[in-house]
C-alpha positions as MATLAB code, in Angstrom:
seq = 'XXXXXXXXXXXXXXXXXXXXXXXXXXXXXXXXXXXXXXXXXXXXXXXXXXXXXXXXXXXXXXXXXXXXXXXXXXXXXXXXXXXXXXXXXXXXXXXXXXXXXXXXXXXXXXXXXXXXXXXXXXXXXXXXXXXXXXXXXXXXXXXXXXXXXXXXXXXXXXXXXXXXXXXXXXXXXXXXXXXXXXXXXXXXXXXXXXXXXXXXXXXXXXXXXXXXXXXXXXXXXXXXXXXXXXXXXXXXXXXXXXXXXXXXXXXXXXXXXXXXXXXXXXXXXXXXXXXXXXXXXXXXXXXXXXXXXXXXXXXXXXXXXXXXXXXXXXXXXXXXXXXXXXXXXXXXXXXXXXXXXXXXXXXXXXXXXXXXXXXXXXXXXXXXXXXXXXXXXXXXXXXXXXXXXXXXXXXXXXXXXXXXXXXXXXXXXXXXXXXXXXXXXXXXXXXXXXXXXXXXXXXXXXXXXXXXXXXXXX';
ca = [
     265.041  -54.837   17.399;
     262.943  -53.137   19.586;
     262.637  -49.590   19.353;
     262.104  -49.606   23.433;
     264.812  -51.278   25.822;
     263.476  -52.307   29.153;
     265.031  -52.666   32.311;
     264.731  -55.052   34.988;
     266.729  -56.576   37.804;
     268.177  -59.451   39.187;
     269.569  -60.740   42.517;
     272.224  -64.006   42.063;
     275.339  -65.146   43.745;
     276.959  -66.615   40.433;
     279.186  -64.712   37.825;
     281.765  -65.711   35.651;
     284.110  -63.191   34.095;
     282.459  -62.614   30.726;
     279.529  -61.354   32.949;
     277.101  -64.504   32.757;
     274.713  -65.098   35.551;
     274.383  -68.837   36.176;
     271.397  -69.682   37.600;
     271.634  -70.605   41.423;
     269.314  -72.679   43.829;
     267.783  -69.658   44.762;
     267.695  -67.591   41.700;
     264.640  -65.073   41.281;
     264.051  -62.093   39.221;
     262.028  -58.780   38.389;
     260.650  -57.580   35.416;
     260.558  -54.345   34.102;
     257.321  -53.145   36.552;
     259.364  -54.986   39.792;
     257.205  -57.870   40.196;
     259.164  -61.233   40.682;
     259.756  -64.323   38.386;
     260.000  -67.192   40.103;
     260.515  -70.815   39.385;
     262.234  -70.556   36.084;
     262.873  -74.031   34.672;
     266.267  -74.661   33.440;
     265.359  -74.325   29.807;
     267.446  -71.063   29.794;
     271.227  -71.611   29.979;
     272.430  -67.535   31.262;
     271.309  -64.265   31.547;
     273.564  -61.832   29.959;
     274.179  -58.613   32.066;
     275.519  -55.402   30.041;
     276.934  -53.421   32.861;
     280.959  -54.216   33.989;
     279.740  -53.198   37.501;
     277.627  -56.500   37.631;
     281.728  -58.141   37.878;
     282.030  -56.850   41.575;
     278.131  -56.645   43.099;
     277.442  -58.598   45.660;
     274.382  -60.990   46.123;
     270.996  -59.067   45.919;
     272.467  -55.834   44.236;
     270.327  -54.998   41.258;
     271.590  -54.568   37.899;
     269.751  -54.421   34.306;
     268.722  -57.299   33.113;
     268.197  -57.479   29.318;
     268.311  -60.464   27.451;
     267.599  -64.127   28.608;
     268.995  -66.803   26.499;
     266.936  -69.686   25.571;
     267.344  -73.073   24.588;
     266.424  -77.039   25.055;
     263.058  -79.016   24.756;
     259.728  -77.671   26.994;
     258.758  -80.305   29.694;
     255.417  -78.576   30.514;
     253.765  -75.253   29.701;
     255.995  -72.216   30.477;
     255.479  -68.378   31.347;
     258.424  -66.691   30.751;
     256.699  -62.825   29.980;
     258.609  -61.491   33.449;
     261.742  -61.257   31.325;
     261.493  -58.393   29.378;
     263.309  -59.650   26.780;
     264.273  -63.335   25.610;
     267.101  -64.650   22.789;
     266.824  -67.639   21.111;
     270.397  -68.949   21.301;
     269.897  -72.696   20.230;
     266.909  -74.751   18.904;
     263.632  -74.886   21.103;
     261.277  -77.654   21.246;
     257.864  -76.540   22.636;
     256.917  -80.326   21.935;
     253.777  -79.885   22.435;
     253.554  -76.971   25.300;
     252.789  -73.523   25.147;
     255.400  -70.935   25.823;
     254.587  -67.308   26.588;
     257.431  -64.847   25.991;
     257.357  -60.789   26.260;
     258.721  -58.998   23.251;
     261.946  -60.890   21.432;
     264.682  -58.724   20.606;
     268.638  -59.512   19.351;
     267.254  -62.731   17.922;
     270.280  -63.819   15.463;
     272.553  -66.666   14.057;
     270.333  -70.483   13.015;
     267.958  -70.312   16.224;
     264.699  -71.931   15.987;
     261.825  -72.170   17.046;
     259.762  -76.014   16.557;
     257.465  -78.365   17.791;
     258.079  -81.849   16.552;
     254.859  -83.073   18.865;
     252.204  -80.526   17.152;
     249.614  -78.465   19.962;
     252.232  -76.104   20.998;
     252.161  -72.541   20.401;
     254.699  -69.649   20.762;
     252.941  -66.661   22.100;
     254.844  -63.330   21.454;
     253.584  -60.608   23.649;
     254.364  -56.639   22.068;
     253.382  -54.163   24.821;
     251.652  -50.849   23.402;
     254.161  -48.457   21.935;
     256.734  -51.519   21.233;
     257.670  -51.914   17.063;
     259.824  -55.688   17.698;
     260.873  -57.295   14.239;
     262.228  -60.732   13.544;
     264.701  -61.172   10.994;
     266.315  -64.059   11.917;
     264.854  -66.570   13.493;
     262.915  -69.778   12.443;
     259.939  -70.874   13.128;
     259.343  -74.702   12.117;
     257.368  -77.982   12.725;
     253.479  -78.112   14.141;
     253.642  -74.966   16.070;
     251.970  -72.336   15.930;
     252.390  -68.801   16.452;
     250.246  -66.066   18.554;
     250.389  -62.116   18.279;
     249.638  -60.942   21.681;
     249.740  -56.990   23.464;
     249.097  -53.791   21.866;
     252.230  -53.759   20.153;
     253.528  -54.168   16.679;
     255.302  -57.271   15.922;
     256.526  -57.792   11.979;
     257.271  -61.202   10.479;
     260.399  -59.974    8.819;
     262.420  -63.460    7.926;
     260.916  -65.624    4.587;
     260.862  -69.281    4.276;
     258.989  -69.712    7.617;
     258.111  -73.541    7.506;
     255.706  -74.038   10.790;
     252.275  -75.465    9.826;
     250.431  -74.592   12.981;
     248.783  -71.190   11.496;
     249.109  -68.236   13.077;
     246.718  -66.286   15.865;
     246.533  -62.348   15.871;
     245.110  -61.602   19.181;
     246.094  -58.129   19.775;
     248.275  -54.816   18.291;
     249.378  -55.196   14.464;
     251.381  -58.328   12.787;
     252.289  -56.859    9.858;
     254.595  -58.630    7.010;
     257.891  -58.060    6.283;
     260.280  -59.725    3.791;
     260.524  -59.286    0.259;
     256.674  -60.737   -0.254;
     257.977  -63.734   -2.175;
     258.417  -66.162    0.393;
     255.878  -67.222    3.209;
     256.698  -64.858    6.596;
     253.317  -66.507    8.095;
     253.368  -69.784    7.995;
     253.781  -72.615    5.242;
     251.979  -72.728    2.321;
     248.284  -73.438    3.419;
     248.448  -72.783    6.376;
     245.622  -70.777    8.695;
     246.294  -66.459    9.690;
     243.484  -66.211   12.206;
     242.348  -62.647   13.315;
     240.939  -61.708   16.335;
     238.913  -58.771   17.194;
     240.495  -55.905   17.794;
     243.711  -57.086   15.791;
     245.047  -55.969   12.712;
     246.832  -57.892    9.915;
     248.978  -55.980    7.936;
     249.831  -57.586    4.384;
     251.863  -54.761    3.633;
     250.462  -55.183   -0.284;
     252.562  -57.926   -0.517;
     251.593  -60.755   -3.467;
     252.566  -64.085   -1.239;
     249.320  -63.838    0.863;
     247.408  -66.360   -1.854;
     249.260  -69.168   -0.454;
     247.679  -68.908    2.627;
     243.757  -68.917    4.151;
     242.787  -66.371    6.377;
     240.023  -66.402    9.011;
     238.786  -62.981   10.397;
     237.100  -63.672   13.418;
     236.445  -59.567   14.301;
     239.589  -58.680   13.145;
     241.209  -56.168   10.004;
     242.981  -57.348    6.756;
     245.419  -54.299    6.250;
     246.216  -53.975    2.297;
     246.072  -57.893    1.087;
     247.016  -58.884   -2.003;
     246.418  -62.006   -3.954;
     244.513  -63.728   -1.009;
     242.970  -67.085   -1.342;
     240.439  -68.381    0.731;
     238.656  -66.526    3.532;
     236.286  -67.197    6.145;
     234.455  -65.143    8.184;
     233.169  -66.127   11.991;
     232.407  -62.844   12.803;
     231.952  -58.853   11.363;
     235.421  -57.762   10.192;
     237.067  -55.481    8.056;
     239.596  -54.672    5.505;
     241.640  -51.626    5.237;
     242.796  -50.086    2.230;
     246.189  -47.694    3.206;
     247.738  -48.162   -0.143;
     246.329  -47.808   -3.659;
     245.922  -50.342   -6.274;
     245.999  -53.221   -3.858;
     244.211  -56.187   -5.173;
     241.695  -56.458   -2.359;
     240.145  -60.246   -1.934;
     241.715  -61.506   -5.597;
     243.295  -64.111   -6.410;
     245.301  -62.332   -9.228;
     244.588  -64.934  -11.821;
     245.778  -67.761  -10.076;
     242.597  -69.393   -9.269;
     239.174  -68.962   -7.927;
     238.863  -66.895   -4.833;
     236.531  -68.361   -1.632;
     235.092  -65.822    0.871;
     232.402  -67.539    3.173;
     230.631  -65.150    4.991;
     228.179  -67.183    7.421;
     225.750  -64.539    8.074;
     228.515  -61.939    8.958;
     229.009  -58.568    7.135;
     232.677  -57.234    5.866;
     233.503  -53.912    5.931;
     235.952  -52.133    3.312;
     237.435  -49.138    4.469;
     239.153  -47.216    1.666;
     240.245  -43.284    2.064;
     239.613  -40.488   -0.280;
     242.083  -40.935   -3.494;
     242.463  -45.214   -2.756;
     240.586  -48.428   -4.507;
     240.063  -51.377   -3.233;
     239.051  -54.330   -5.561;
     237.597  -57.546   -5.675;
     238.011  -59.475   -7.956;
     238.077  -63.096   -9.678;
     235.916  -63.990   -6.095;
     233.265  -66.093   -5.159;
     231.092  -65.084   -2.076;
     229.017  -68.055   -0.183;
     227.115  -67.943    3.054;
     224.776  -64.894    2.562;
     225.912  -61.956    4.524;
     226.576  -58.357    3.573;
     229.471  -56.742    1.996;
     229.651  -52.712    2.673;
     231.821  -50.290    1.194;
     232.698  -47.113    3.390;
     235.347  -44.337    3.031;
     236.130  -41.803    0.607;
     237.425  -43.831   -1.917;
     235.755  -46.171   -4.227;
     235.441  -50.433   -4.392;
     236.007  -51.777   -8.148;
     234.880  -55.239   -9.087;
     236.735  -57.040  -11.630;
     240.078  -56.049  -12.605;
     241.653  -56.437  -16.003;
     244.601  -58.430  -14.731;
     242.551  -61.382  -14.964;
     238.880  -60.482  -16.504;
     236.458  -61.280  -13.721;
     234.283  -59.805  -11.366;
     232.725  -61.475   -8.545;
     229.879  -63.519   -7.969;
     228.215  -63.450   -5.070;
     223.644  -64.081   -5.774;
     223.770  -64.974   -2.115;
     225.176  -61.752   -0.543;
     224.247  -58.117   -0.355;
     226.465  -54.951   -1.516;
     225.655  -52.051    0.362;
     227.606  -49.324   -0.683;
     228.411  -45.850    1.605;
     230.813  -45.051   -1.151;
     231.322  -44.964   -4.823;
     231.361  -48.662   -6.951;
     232.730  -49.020  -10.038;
     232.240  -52.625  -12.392;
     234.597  -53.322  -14.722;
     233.722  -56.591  -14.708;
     230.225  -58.772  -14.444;
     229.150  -59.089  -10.539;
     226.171  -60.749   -8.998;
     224.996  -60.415   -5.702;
     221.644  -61.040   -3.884;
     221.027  -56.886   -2.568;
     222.670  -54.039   -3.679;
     221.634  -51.152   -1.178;
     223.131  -47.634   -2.143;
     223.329  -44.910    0.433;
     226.056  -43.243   -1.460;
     225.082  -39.613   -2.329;
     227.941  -37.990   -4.201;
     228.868  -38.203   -7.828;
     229.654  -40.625   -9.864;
     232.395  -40.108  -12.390;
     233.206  -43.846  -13.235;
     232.840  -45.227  -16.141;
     229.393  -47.717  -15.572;
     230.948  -50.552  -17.712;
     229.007  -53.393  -16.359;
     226.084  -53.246  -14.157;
     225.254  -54.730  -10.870;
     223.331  -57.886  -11.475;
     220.978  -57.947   -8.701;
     218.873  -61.429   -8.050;
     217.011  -60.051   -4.882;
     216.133  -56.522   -4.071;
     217.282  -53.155   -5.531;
     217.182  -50.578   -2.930;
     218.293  -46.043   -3.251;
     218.338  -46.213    0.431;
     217.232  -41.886    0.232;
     215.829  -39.242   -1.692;
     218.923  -37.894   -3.669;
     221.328  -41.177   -3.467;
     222.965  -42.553   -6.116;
     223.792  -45.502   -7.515;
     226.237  -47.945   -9.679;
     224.371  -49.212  -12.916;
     222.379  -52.223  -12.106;
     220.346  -54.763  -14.109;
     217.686  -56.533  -11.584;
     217.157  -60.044  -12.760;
     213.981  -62.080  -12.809;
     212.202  -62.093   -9.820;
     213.705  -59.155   -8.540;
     212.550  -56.568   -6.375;
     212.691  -52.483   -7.119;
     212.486  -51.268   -3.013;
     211.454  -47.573   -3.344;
     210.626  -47.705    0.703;
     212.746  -44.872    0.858;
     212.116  -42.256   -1.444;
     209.105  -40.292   -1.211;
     207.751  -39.105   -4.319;
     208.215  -39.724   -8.071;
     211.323  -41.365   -8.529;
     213.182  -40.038  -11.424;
     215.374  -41.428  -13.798;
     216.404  -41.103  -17.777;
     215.546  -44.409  -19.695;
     216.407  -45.290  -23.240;
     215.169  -48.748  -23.654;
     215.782  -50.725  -20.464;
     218.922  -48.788  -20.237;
     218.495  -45.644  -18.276;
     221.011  -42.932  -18.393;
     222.997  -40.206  -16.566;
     225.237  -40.569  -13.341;
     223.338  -43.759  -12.621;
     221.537  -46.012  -14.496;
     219.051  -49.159  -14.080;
     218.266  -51.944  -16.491;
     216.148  -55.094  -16.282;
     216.749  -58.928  -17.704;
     214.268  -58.984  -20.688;
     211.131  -60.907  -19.793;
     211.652  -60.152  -16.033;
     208.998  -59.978  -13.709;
     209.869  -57.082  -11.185;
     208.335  -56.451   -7.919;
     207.756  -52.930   -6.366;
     207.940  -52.115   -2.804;
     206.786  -48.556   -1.772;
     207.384  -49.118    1.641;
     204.411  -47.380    3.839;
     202.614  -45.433    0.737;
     199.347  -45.773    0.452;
     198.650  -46.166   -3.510;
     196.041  -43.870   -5.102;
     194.271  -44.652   -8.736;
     197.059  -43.798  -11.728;
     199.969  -42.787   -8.777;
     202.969  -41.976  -10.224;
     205.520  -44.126   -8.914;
     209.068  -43.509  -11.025;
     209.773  -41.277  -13.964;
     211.664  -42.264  -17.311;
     211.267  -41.346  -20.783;
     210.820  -44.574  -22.518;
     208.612  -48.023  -21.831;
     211.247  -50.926  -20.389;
     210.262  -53.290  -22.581;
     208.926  -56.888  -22.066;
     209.020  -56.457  -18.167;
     206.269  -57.005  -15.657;
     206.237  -54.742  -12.974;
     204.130  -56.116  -10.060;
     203.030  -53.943   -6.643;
     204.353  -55.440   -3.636;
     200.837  -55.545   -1.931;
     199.503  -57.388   -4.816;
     197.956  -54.242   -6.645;
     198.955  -53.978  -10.321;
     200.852  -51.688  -12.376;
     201.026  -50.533  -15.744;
     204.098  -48.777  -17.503;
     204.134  -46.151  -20.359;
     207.324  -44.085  -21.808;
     206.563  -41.628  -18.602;
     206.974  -43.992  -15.940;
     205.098  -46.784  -13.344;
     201.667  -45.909  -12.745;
     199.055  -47.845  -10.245;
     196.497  -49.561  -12.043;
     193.464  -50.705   -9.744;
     192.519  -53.947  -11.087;
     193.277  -56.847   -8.101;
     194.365  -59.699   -9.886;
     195.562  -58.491  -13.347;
     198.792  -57.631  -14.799;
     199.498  -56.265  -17.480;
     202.886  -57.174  -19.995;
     204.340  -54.571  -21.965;
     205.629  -56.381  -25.015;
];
C-alpha cells in the first residue's frame, strides 16, 4: 500500500448503488494537482468512489477519486498517470503497447499483468516521498517493467515470470520477498539501472539468477550476482555487512565488463564489501571509498578475483584473502592497516602510493611491472626481508622480474637514493623510467650513471 493516499476528482452522470461510476460519453477527470484526464479508453471497467455522499451528487460535483480498476487487452499506447491510483482487477494485455500508470496501490486477488506480443512495457511511476509495494500481483509474458519518479517502489511478490527485464529509471526498486524466488524478472533476465536510480537487493541471495546492467546507476547490498555490465560510471552501496558484493557464492564464475567505465564501492565505517570468485574484462577502474574496507576472496568458495586488465584504486582499506590480479593498483588510503596481508595484490602494470605517508595492501608486481614513485618526494621507505617487505604494508616482486621505476618529475643525481629497505630483492632488475640504470644493495635503489647498462642482482 501506499503510505500516501491522494485525492482527486471526478465529474459523471452515472452511479449505481454500490457507488460505481460508469463511464459516460462525456466522462473526464482530475488528478490529484487538478489537471484533467481526458480520453480514457475503455480498458477500465469503474471507478470506485469511497464517500456515501457520491449516492446523491449531482453531475459535476466533485468527490475523491481513489482507485481505477483495470482490465482487458491495450489497443495502442496508453497514459493513464492522471489517476492517482490504478487496481488491477482482471488480466491486462499490454500486447505489445506501453502503459504508463502513477503509483499502484490495493493491488490483490490473481490480477496480472502480460504481454503475449513482447515490446510492451509497464511503467510504474512513485512520486518523491511515496513507499508503494506489490504483493500481489503478477507480472508475466514479454513485458517488461520500468521504475519511474522519485519514489520507492518494492517488488514484494516471488515467482515473477515476465522475461522483458526490468528498467530503474528513477527513486529506489528495492526487493522484497523471501529472496528465494525471482521478484525481478525470470531467471536470466536483464535489471537495467539508470543514473540517478538505485537498486536495492536488500542482501538477498536470488540476485545470481539474473544480469544486471548499471548504466549510471547504484547496486544497493547485492548478493550472489552473476553477470554485470557496465555502460557507464556506477556504483555499489554497501548498507549491510557481510554482503557478498559482485560473487557468485560458489555457483559459478562471476562476469563484470567494465568498457572503459570505473565502479565505485561505497562501504561505511564498521561494513565490508567483497568480491569475490569474479572475473573483470574491459579495462576500467575499480575504486574503493568509505570508511569501511573491500575484501577479495572469501572463504565460502576460495577465490579472489582476476582482473590483469583493470585498475584498483583504493581510498580505503583492502584486505586479500584470496589471490587477485589486476592491471593498477593505486593507493591513496592513509590510515592503518590492521588486516591480516594474506595474499598480495598481483599487479601486471603499474604500482603506484599515490602520497607521501599512504599506505598500502601487500602487493607483488609481476614481470614487466612498473614501481610509480611520481608521488612521493624523497627516499621511499620500507622494511624488506627478502622480496618480502614488512610492517603495515608490504611489497614483493615475481622472481626474475624486470621492474621499471618512474620518479615522476625528479631529476636523478649520481648514487640518488630512491627507496629504503634493509635487504637486496633478489634476482630483480630494476630499470629507470628515462632509461638511466639502477643498481640495488640491502639499503635500497640507487642511480647508477651508466646509459645503456643494467645491472642483475642474482
Amino acid at each position: 500500500m501506499a503510505e500516501r493516499v491522494a485525492r482527486g476528482c471526478c465529474r459523471h452522470g452515472h452511479l449505481d448503488r454500490r457507488g460505481r461510476a460508469r463511464r459516460p460519453a462525456n466522462w473526464a477527470c482530475t488528478n490529484l494537482y487538478g489537471e484533467e484526464v481526458s480520453g480514457l479508453p475503455n480498458e477500465f471497467t469503474a471507478v470506485t468512489i469511497p464517500s456515501a455522499d457520491a449516492f446523491n451528487c449531482p453531475v459535476g460535483t466533485p468527490f475523491a477519486c481513489r482507485t481505477i480498476s483495470l482490465g482487458g487487452a491495450l489497443t495502442a499506447d496508453r497514459d493513464w498517470r492522471g489517476i492517482d491510483f490504478a487496481k488491477v482487477s482482471s488480466t491486462i494485455d499490454l500486447a505489445g503497447h506501453s502503459l504508463q500508470t502513477s503509483a499502484m496501490s490495493g493491488l490483490a486477488g490473481i490480477a496480472i499483468v502480460t504481454d503475449t506480443i513482447g515490446g510492451g512495457a509497464l511503467h510504474l511511476s512513485v512520486p518523491e516521498g511515496l513507499v508503494v509495494s506489490n504483493s500481489a500481483v503478477a507480472f508475466a509474458g514479454a513485458m517488461k517493467l520500468v521504475k519511474e519518479g522519485d519514489g520507492k517502489f518494492v517488488a514484494a511478490k516471488t515467482g515473477q515470470t515476465y522475461t522483458g527485464g526490468t528498467d530503474v529509471a528513477g527513486g529506489v526498486f528495492a526487493l522484497g520477498g523471501n529472496g528465494t524466488a525471482s521478484v525481478c524478472g525470470a531467471s536470466g533476465s536483464t535489471n537495467t539501472v539508470f543514473a540517478g536510480a538505485k537498486l536495492d537487493c536488500n542482501g538477498f541471495g536470488e540476485n545470481w539468477h539474473n544480469v544486471f546492467v548499471l548504466a549510471g546507476g547504484t547496486l544497493r547490498d547485492p548478493w550472489c550476482v552473476a553477470d554485470i555490465t557496465l555502460t557507464a560510471d556506477s556504483s555499489v552501496e554497501v548498507v549491510t555487512s557481510d554482503h557478498w558484493a559482485l560473487a557468485n557464492g560458489g555457483y559459478a564464475e562471476a562476469m563484470l565488463e567494465m568498457n572503459g567505465h570505473v565502479l565505485a564501492f561505497d562501504v561505511p565505517s564498521g561494513k565490508q564489501c567483497v568480491l569475490s570468485n569474479l572475473k573483470v574484462t574491459g579495462g576500467g577502474k575499480l575504486q574503493g571509498r568509505g570508511e569501511g574496507y573491500l575484501r577479495l576472496g572469501s572463504d565460502r568458495d576460495g577465490t579472489g578475483v582476476h582482473a590483469p586488465g583493470t585498475a584498483l584504486e583504493m581510498h580505503n582499506a583492502l584486505e586479500v584473502r584470496y589471490e587477485s590480479t589486476f592491471l593498477d593498483y593505486i593507493s591513496f588510503y592513509e590510515g592503518e592497516y590492521d588486516l591480516r596481508p594474506a595474499n598480495p595484490v598481483r599487479v601486471a602494470g603499474r604500482f603506484c602510493p599515490a602520497g607521501d605517508g599512504v599506505s598500502w595492501h601487500s602487493a607483488e608486481l609481476l614481470d614487466g611491472a612498473t614501481l610509480d614513485l611520481s608521488h612521493v618526494t624523497g627516499v621511499w621507505s620500507a622494511t624488506c626481508t627478502g622480496n618480502h617487505f614488512e610492517g603495515a604494508s608490504t611489497l614483493s616482486f615475481a622472481p626474475g622480474a624486470t621492474i621499471t621505476v618512474e620518479m615522476g618529475a625528479r631529476t636523478p643525481v649520481r648514487d640518488d637514493q630512491l627507496t629504503a629497505w634493509n635487504s637486496t630483492p633478489a634476482g630483480v632488475k630494476f630499470v629507470w623510467g628515462r632509461g638511466l640504470p639502477l643498481y640495488a644493495s640491502c639499503r635500497g635503489l640507487f642511480v647508477k650513471f651508466a646509459p645503456g647498462f643494467i645491472i642483475t642482482i642474482r
